[in-house]
N, C-alpha and C positions, 0 to 999 in steps of 0.2 A: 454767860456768853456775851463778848463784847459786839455792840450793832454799832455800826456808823451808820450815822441820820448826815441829810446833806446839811451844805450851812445854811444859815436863816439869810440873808442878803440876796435877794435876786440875781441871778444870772443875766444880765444885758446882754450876753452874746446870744442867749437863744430867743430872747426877743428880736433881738436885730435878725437871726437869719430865719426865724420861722417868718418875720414880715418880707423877708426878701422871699421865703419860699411863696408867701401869699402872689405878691406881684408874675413871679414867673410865671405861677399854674395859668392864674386870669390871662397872661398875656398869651402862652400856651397854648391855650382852652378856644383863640381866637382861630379857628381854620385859615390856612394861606396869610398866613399875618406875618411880614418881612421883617417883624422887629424877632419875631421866634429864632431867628436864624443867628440872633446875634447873645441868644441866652443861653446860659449853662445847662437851664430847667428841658429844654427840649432834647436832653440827652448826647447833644448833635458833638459835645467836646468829652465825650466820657459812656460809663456806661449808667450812672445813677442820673435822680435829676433833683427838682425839689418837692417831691411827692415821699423820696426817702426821709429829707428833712423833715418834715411833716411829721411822720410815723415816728421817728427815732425823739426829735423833741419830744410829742406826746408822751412818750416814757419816760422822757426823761422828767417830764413835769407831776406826772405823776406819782411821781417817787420824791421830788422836792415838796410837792403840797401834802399829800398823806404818809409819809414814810414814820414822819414827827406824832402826827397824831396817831399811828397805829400804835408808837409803843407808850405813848402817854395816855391815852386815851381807849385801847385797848381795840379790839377786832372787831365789833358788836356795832360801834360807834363810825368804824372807819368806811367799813364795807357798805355802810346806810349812804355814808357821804359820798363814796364813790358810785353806788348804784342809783344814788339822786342825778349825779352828771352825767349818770350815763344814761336814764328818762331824760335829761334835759335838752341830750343832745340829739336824739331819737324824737323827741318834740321837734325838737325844729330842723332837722331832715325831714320828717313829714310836712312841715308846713312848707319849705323849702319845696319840697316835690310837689305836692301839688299847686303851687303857684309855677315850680317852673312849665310844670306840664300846659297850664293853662295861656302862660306865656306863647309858650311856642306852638302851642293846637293853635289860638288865635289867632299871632301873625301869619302863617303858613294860610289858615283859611283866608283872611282879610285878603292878602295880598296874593293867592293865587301859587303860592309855592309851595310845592310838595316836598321840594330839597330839603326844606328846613326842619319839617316833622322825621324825613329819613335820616339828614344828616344826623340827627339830637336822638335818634331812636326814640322818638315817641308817634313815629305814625302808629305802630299796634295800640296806642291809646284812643285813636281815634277811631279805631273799629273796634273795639272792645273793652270801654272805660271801666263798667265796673268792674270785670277782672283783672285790668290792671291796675285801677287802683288798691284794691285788695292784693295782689301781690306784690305793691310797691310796698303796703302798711308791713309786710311778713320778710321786709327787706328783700325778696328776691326781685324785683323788675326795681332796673336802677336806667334812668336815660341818660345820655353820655356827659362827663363832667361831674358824675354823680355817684360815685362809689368811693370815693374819701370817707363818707361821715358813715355809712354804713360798717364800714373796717375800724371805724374808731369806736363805736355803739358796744360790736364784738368784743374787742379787746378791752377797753373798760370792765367789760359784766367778769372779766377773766380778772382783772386788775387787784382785786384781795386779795383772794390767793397768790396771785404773781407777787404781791406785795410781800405779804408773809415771808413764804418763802426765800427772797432775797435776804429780808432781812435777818433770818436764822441761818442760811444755806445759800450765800451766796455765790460762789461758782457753780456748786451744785444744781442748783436752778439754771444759771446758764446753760451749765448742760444740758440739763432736761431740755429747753427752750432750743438747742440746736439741733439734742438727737428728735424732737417733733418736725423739724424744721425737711432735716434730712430725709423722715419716715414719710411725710409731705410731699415731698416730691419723688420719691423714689416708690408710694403706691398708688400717687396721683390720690391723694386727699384735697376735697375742695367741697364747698357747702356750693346747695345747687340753686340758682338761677331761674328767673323766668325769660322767655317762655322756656319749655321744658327742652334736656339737651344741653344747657348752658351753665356756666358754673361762674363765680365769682370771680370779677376783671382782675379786683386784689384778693390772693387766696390769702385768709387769716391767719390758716395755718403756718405757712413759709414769712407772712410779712409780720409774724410774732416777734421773730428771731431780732425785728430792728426795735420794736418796741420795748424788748428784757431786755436788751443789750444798752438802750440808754436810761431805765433806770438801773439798769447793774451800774453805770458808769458812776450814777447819782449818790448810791449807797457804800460807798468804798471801792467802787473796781477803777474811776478814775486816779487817784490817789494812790493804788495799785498797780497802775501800769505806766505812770510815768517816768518812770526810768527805764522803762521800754523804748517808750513814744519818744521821749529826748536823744538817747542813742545813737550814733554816727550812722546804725547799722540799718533801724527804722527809716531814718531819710532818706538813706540811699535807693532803701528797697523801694517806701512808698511814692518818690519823685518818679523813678524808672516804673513803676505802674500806670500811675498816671498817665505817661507818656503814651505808653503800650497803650492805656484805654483810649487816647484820645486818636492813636494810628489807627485801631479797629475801627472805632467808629466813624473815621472817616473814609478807609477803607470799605465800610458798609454804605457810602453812599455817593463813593466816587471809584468807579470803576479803573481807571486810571491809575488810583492808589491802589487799588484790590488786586492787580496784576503781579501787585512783589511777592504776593502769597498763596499760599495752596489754597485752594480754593474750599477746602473742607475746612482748615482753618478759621479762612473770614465767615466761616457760614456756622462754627463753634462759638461765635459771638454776636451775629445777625442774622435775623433779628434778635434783640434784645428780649430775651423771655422775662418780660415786667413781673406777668403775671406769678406766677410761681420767685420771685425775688431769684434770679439765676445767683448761684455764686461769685462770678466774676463781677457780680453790682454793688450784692452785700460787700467782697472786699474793696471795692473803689469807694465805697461812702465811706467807711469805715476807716480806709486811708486818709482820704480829705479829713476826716469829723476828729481823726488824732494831730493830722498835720495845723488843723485851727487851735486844737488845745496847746500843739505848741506854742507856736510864733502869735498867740492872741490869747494873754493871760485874762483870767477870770476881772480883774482889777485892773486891766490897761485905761487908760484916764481918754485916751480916744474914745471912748464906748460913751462917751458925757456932749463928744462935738453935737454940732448942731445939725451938721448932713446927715448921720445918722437918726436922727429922732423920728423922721415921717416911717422907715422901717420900722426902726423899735417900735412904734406907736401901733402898727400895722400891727406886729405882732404881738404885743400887750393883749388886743381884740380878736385876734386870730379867727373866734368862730364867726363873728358878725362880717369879716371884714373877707372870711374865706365864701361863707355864703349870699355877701350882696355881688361881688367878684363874680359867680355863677351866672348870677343873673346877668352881669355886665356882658360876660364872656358871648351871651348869646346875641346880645342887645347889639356887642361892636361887630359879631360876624353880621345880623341884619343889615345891619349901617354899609357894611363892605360887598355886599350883596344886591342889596336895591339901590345905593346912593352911587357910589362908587369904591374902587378897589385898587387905586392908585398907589403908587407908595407912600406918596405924603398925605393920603387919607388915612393908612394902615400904621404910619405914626402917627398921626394924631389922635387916632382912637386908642389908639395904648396910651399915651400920656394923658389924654383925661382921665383912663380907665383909672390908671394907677393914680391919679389928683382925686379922684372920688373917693377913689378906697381911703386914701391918706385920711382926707375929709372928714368920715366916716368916724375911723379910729380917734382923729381928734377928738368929732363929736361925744362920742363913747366912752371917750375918757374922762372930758370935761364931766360928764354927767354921772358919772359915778363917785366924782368929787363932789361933785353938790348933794347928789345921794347920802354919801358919807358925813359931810360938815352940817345938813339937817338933821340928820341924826342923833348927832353927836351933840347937837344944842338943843334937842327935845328929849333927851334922858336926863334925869336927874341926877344933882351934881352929890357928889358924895358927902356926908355928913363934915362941916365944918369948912367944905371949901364953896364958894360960889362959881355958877357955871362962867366962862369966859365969852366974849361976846368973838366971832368970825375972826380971825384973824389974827386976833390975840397971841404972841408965845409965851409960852411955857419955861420960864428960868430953869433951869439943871438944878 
């Protein structure tokens, strides 16, 4: 049986947009924040935002980092590596939560505001720590901003298997991945929540469907469907979707516009069912995510300028840079809350926001360089050659 593994050369485009996904959520994540109005991520020009990116990257990286090692290295090996990243990300979502929690129990006390434990849903922590922190550790109590990593934890433990199977059965597994998707929503499948009554903001079961769908793309279904994607036929249709997504949505929030249409209509698309991934979201990302493969080749020599690097860089670091964000996210509504809430306050707080993250990711990167070139001067140098000292290259 023949398997397509992805190429070995990094994909710069999904570093660039998974770091452009990071910037939107943080700026997003900001309540009443004027710069939200002017980004793709709050939904406000479509019906996906960058929470899809998020999910669909992750599979797809998934499948670029172990697809190689599964068939060289065999299932035993691969499924260890994967269910280590998936402890490691689960590690620091906990550690993540309970500093956020403590974040915001203590300003809210300090400073007299209740808003701020309601707005962030952690006032029940404050009347009831140790069972919510006990069902924070069981992933069911998540406080607002805070159910990304719990849906990525999921879907990793699912990730070998998902792996496998692509790579033996690949449309096949697709399928499976859609008729779960469909059976999902159609008998109301969702893992349950605290407190009780509630169920998961991302349901794992329906936001699968984005995650197989970009390692499908990793393991040959890209490569597969470009003669699709290029087609007169695709343009047409996915430019006039677009369109359509971006009248609904603004039909959903301007009444004005909502009057050209029947009213059952504009109410077939708003609100936006996040949760369950409604079908008209999965196909708008899915449009976008084939209309970038077009018109932004894997190898475009843009992907190297220098404007793009503080994104790429973002999202080179993705987890560090999605969870100091978090923290930001709550840090700029404080600021906007007891300082003031001006406009030129409310960008200024985004543009440091996103100058920290940048920061950050520098930092992060720098340091795994120096990681790497210590290392690599404390191993012993192979028999008959002497080790090279920093800097050094390497003749061909």
């Amino acid at each position: 049986m023949e398997v397509t593994l992805p190429p070995r050369r990094r994909d710069l485009r999904l570093d660039l947009f998974r770091g452009l996904a990071n910037w939107v959520i943080f700026v997003a994540h900001i309540p009443n924040n004027v710069v939200t109005l002017l980004l793709l991520g709050t939904g406000r020009y479509g019906f996906s935002d960058g929470a899809d990116w998020f999910v669909f990257i992750s599979g797809y990286t998934l499948a670029f980092v172990y697809a190689r090692m599964l068939v060289e290295r065999g299932m035993v090996i691969t499924a260890t590596r994967i269910l280590k990243r998936a402890w490691q990300i689960y590690v620091t979502h906990v550690f993540l939560f309970v500093i956020y929690l403590v974040e915001i129990g203590y300003f809210g006390q300090k400073f007299g505001e209740a808003e701020h434990a309601a707005s962030f849903n952690v006032k029940i922590f404050l009347d009831r720590p140790a069972e919510v922190l006990f069902e924070g550790l069981m992933l069911k109590f998540k406080p607002v901003n805070m159910d990304v990593l719990p849906l990525f934890i999921v879907l990793m433990l699912a990730g070998p298997v998902m792996l496998w199977g692509l790579l033996r059965f690949r449309n096949l597994t697709l399928l499976a991945s859609i008729a779960l998707y469909f059976a999902a929503r159609q008998f109301g499948w969702n893992l349950p929540s605290y407190p009780e009554g509630n169920v998961w903001y991302f349901n794992p079961f329906a936001w699968q469907l984005l995650y197989v769908s970009g390692a499908w793309l990793a393991v040959g279904g890209a490569a597969a469907s470009m003669a699709f994607i290029r087609s007169r036929a695709f343009l047409v249709f996915g430019v006039a979707y677009l369109v359509f997504a971006f009248v609904m949505a603004m039909a959903g929030r301007h009444p004005e516009i909502a009057q050209f249409f029947p009213t059952w209509f504009v109410g077939t698309f708003n609100p936006n069912d996040k949760t369950n991934l409604a079908p008209y979201r999965f196909v708008h990302f899915i449009v976008i995510a084939a209309l970038v493969m077009r018109f932004l080749p894997r190898d475009w020599s843009g992907l190297e300028w220098r404007v793009f690097k503080p994104a790429i860089l973002c999202g080179q670091q993705s987890l560090e840079v999605f969870c100091f964000g978090t923290f930001l996210s709550f840090a700029g509504h404080f600021v906007l809350v007891e300082v003031s809430d001006a406009i030129w306050m409310q960008i200024l707080v985004s543009v440091v926001g996103v100058t920290l993250l940048t920061l950050l990711a520098w930092y992060r990167s720098w340091s795994k360089k120096m990681d790497r070139a210590l290392r690599q001067t404390a191993s012993p140098s192979p028999p008959g050659r002497e080790a090279k000292p920093l800097g050094t290259a390497t003749s061909a």
